[in-house]
C-alpha positions as CSV (number, residue, x, y, z in Angstrom):
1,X,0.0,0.0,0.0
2,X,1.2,3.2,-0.9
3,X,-0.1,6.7,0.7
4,X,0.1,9.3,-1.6
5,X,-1.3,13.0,-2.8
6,X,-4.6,12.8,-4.6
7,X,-4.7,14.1,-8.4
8,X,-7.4,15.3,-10.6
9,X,-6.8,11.9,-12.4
10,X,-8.1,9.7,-8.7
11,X,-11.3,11.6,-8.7
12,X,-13.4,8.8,-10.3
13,X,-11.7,6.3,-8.1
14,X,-12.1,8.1,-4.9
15,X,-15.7,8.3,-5.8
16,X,-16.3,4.8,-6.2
17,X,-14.4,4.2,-2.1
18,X,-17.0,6.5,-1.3
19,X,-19.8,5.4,-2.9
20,X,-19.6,2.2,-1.5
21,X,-18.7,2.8,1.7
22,X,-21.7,4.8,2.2
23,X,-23.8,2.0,1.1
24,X,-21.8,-0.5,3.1
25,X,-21.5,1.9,6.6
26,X,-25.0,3.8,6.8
27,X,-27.5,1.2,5.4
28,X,-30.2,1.2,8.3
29,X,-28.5,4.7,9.3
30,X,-29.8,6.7,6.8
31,X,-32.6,6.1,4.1
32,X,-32.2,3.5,1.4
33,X,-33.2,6.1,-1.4
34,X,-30.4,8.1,-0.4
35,X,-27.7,5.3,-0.8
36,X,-29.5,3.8,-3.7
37,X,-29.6,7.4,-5.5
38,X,-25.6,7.9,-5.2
39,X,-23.8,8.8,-8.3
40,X,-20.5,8.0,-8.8
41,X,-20.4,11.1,-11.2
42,X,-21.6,13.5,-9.3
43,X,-19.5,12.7,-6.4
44,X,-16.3,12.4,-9.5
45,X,-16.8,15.8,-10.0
46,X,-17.3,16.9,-6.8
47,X,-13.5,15.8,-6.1
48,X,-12.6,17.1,-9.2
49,X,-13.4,20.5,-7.8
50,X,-12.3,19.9,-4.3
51,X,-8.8,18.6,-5.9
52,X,-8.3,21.6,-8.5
53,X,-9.1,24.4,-5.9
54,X,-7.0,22.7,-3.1
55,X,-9.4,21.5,-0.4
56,X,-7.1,20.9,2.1
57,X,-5.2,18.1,1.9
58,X,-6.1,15.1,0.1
59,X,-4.2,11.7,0.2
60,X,-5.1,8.5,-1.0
61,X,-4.5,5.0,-0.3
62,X,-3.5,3.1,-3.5
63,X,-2.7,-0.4,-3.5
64,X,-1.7,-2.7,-6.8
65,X,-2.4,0.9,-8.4
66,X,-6.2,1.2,-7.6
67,X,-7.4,3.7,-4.8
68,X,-8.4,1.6,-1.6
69,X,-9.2,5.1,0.3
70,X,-8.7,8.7,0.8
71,X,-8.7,11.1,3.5
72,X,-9.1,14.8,3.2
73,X,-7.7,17.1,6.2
74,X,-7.3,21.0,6.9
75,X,-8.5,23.8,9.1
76,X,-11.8,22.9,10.4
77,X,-15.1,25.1,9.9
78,X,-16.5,24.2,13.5
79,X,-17.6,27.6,15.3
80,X,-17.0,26.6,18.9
81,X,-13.3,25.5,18.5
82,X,-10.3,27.5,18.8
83,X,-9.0,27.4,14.3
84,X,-5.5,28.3,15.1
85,X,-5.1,25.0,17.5
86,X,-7.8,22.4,16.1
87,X,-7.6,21.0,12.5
88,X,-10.0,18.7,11.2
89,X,-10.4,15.2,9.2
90,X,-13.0,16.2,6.9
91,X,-13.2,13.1,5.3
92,X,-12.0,9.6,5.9
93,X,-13.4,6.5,3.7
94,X,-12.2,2.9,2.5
95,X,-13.4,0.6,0.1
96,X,-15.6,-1.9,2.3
97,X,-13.4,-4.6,0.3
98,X,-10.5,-3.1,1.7
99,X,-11.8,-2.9,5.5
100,X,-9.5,-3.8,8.3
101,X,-6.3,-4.2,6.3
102,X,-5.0,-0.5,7.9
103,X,-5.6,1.4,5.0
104,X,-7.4,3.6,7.4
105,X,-5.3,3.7,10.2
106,X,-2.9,4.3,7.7
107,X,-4.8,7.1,6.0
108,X,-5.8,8.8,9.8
109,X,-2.0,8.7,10.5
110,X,-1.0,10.6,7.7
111,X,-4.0,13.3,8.4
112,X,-2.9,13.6,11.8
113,X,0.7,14.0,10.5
114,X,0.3,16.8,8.7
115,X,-2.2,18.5,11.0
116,X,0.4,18.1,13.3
117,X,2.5,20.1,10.8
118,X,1.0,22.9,10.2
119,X,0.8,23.6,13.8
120,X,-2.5,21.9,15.2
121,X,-2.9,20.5,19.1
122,X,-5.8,19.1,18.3
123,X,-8.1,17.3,15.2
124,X,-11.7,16.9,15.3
125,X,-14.1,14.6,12.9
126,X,-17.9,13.9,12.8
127,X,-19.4,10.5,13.0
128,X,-22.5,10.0,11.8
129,X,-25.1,8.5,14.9
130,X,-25.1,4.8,15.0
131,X,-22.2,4.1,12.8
132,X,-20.5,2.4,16.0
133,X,-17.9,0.4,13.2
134,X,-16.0,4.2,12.8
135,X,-17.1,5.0,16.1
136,X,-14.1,2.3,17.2
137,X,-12.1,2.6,14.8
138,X,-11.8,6.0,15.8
139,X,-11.4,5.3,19.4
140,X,-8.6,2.3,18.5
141,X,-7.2,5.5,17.1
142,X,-7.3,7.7,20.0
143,X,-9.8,9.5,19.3
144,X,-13.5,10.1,22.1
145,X,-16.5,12.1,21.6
146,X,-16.4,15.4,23.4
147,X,-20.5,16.4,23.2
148,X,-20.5,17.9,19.7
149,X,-23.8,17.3,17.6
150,X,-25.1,18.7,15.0
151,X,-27.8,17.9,12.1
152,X,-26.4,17.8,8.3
153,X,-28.8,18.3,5.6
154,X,-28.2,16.5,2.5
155,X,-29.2,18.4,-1.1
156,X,-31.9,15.6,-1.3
157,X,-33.6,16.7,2.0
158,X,-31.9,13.9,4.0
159,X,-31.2,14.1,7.5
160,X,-27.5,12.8,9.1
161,X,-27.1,13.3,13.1
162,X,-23.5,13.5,13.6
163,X,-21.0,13.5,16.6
164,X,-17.9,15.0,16.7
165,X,-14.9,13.1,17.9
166,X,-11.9,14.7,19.0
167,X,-8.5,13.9,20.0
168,X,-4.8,15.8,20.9
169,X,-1.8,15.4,18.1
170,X,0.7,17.9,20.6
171,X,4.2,16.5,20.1
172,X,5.5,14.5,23.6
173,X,7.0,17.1,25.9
């Protein structure tokens, strides 16, 4: 496995990982329509954009030359946080194919790395309610849920109650 930058050239790739980790993670979390209706395109261009215009920083997780995963990390757009100390993993996701060969603990280490380079004591990430397989995963990673909620609202009227998950990445001493 190899953990690299993402290009314009992954985007199709790292919409498929997510694609079907959303149908594999939330199915009985959030509506069936809403996994059912997911479009590879429209999530390809989405990272298309989000690559060009750089969104933070966006690695992948590439393995026999095919994306297994990405990440996507950077300041974090939470109100009630201090933005010059806590960074945030926007977005983690693996292929369900690809689950629990460390693609994602490799893929979290790398976000927290370079957090922890541009100067960040702290990284939070949201969970959406009930998904209790990232819920530990997150915790195996040292991450706990410090009483952030909040509703997202999908385009397609959806509802997704996430928590937010929080953890320190200060250097030791």
């Amino acid at each position: 496995m190899v953990i690299r930058k993402a290009g314009s050239s992954d985007a199709k790739q790292i919409a498929e990982v997510i694609v079907e980790a959303w149908r594999a993670a939330y199915r009985g979390l959030v509506p069936d329509s809403t996994l059912d209706d997911l479009s590879v395109e429209d999530f390809a261009e989405r990272w298309r954009e989000r690559i060009a215009n750089l969104w933070g920083h966006i690695f992948v997780a590439e393995r026999e030359g095919q994306v297994v995963g990405v990440v996507a990390c950077g300041s974090t757009q939470d109100e009630d946080v201090d933005h010059d100390k806590v960074g945030e993993i926007h977005v983690i996701y693996v292929h369900p194919d690809e689950w629990r060969q460390g693609h994602g603990s490799a893929l979290a280490g790398e976000a927290l790395r370079c957090l922890r380079e541009e100067g960040f004591d702290e990284v939070v990430l949201w969970v959406l309610r009930g998904n209790e397989r990232a819920a530990k995963f997150y915790e195996a990673e040292g991450f706990a849920a410090d009483g952030g909620s909040k509703v997202k609202r999908r385009a397609d009227g959806s509802e997704m109650p996430v928590v937010r998950y929080r953890r320190s990445i200060r250097p030791a001493g």
